[in-house]
C-alpha positions as CSV (number, residue, x, y, z in Angstrom):
1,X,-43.9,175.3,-84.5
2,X,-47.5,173.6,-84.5
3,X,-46.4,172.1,-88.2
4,X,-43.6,170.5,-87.0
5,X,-44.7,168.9,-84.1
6,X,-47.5,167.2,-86.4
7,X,-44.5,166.3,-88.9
8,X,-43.2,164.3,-86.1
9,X,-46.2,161.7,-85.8
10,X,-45.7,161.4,-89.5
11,X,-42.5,159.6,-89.8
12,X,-42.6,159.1,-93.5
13,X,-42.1,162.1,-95.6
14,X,-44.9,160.6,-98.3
15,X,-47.4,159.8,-95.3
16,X,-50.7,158.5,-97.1
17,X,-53.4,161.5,-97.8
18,X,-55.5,159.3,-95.4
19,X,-53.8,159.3,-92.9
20,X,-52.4,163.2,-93.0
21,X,-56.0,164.1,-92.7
22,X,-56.8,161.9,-89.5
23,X,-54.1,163.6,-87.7
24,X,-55.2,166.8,-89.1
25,X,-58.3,166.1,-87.9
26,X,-57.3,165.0,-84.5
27,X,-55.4,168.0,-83.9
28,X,-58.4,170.3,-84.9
29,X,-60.8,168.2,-83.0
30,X,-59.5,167.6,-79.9
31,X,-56.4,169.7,-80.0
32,X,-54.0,167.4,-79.2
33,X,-51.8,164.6,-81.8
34,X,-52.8,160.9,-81.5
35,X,-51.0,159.0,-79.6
36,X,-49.9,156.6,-81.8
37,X,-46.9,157.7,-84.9
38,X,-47.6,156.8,-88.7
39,X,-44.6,155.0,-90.4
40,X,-46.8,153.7,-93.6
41,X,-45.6,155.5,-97.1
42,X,-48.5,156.9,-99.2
43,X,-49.3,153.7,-102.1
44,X,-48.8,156.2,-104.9
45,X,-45.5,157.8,-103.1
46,X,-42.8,156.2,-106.3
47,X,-45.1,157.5,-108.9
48,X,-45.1,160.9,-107.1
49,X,-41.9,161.3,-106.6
50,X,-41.1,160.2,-110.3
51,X,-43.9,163.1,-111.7
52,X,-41.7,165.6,-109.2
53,X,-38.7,164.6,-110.4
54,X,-39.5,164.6,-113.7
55,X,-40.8,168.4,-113.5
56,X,-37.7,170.1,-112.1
57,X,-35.7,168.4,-114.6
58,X,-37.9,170.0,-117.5
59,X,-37.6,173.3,-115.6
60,X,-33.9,172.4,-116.1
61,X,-34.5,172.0,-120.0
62,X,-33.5,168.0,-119.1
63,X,-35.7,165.0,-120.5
64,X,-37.6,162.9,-118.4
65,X,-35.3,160.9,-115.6
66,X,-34.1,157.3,-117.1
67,X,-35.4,158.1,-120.6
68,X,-33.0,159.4,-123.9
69,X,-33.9,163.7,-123.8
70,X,-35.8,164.2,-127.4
71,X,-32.9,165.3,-129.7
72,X,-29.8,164.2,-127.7
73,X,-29.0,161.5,-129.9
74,X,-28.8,158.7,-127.3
């Protein structure tokens, strides 16, 4: 339950590192979330998404997303 409610000041599901941390830290501290919610997406959140997406499609035997599969002839 503790996980969730600190999910909920992180509105973005890609919140920056930065800012997971503060409210990590906020909660440890001074038991208790901040106040405020975080909306901003993480600057590296596309290229992360990409690498992830990428991965289950080679655990899927598939090619990278958006580019031919070696060997498929297209």
């Amino acid at each position: 339950m503790l996980l969730y409610t600190v999910v909920t000041v992180l509105r973005t599901p890609m919140a920056a590192p930065e800012t997971v941390a503060d409210v990590a830290e906020e909660l440890l501290r001074h038991r208790r979330l901040p106040d405020q919610e975080f909306c901003a997406e993480w600057d590296s959140a596309r290229e992360t998404r990409a690498a992830a997406t990428d991965f289950r499609r080679a655990r899927l035997g598939l090619g990278p997303a958006g580019r031919p599969h070696h060997g498929s002839g297209v």
